[in-house]
Each structure stands twice: as structure tokens, then as C-alpha cells.
N, C-alpha and C positions, 0 to 999 in steps of 0.2 A: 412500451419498454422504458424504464427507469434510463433517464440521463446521467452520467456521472462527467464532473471533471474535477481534474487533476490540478494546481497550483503549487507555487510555493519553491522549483527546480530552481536550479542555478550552478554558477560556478564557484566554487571553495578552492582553497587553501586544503589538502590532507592536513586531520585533527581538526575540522570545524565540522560545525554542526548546520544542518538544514531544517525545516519541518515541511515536510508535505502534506496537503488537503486536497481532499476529496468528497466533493459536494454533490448530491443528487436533487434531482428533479422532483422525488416525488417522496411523501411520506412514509410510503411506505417502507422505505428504503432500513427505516428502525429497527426493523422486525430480522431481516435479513443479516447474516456473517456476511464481513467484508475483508478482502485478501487485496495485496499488494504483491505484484509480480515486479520486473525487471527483466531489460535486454537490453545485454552489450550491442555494438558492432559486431555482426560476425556472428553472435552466437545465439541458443535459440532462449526463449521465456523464461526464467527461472524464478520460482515462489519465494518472497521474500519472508512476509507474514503475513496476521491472519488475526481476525478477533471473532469472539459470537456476536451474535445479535445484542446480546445487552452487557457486553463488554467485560464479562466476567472472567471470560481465558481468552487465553492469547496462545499463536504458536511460531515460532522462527527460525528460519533456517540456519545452521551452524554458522554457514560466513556472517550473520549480523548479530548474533544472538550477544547479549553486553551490550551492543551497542547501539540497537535498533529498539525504540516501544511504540506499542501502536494502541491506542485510544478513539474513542468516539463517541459525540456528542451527539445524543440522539432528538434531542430537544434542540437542533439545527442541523440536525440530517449531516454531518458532517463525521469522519473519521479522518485520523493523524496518522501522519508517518515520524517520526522524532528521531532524526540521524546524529547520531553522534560519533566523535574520533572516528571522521571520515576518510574511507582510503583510498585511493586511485582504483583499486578495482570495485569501488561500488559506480566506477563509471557506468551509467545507461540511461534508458525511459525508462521511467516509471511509470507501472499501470495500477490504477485501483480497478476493484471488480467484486460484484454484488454477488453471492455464491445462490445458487438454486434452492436450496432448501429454507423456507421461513421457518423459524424460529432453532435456525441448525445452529454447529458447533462451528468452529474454525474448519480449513479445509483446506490442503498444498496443490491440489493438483489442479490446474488450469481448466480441465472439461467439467468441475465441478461446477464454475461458475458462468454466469450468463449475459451479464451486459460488463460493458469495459467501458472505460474511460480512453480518451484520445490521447495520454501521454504527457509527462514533466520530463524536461530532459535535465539531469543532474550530472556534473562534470567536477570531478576531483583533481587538481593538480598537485604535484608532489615536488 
């Protein structure tokens, strides 16, 4: 099973920006859509975005949409998180996650996908 991790977390300032990456193990990793979740304290997983396999579309959920793009370099097996005008409540871990279906579309919903990364924790003060 495909490794991923996560890099790039920190703590901000609300209104700065962060980028997060997300590197795998294995090449194969190109062919596959890859989703970014989130979890506060307290609360449970939530889908942030989403790209295809060859980076054509993207999808995001209302709380980041403007302010969130997600990108991936498949020639380093690498996908972005790109936060901008960040808000205290994009406090959480971040997860990247490799979706099940090779050569699929974007995907929100967390059982779609199958191998996860161990987590960036990103901390917004205000």
C-alpha cells in the first residue's frame, strides 16, 4: 500500500497563507485522485478538496472554496494544499488521501479513499 506524508503545517497569523504537501511512496500514486480531509478537536473528518489524477478538475468544499487550490506534480508524485486568507477555524490535521479508483475523478467522501497520510497540524491564530 502506497505511503503518503503530509508536510508543510504550522502556526499562522489569520490572513496568511500556508502550502501543504503530500508525497508518496510510490509511483504509482500519478494515476490516482487525491483528496485532503481535516479534523478539528472535537469534531469528526471533513473533506477539504480534491483533484483527478491528471489535475484537470478540482473540487472544494464551501468553507475554502477562494481560498483553498490544490495542484499536483505528478513528475514528483507530489500534490499541494495552497491556503490562503487563513481563518482560525481552518484550525486541524490535515490529511492527504489517495482515492480508490485509478484513473478517477475528484471524490468528498472519506470511504472513497484508501491509504491516508499521518497528518500536518495547521494552527490559525486570530
Amino acid at each position: 500500500q502506497v505511503q503518503l506524508v503530509e508536510s508543510g503545517g504550522g502556526l499562522v497569523q489569520a490572513g496568511n497563507s500556508l502550502r501543504l504537501s503530500c508525497a508518496a511512496s510510490e509511483a504509482s500514486f500519478r494515476f490516482y485522485p487525491v483528496g485532503w480531509f481535516r479534523q478539528a478537536p472535537g469534531k469528526g473528518r471533513e473533506f477539504v478538496a480534491s483533484i483527478t489524477w491528471n489535475g484537470a478538475t478540482s473540487k472544494f468544499a464551501d468553507s475554502v472554496r477562494g481560498r483553498f487550490t490544490i495542484s499536483r506534480d505528478n513528475a514528483n508524485g507530489t500534490v499541494y494544499l495552497q491556503m490562503n486568507n487563513l481563518k482560525p477555524e481552518d484550525t486541524a490535521v490535515y490529511y492527504c488521501a489517495r482515492r480508490k479508483v485509478i484513473y478517477g475523478i475528484w471524490g468528498t467522501d472519506s470511504f472513497e479513499y484508501d491509504s491516508w497520510g499521518q497528518g500536518t497540524q495547521v494552527a490559525v491564530s486570530s
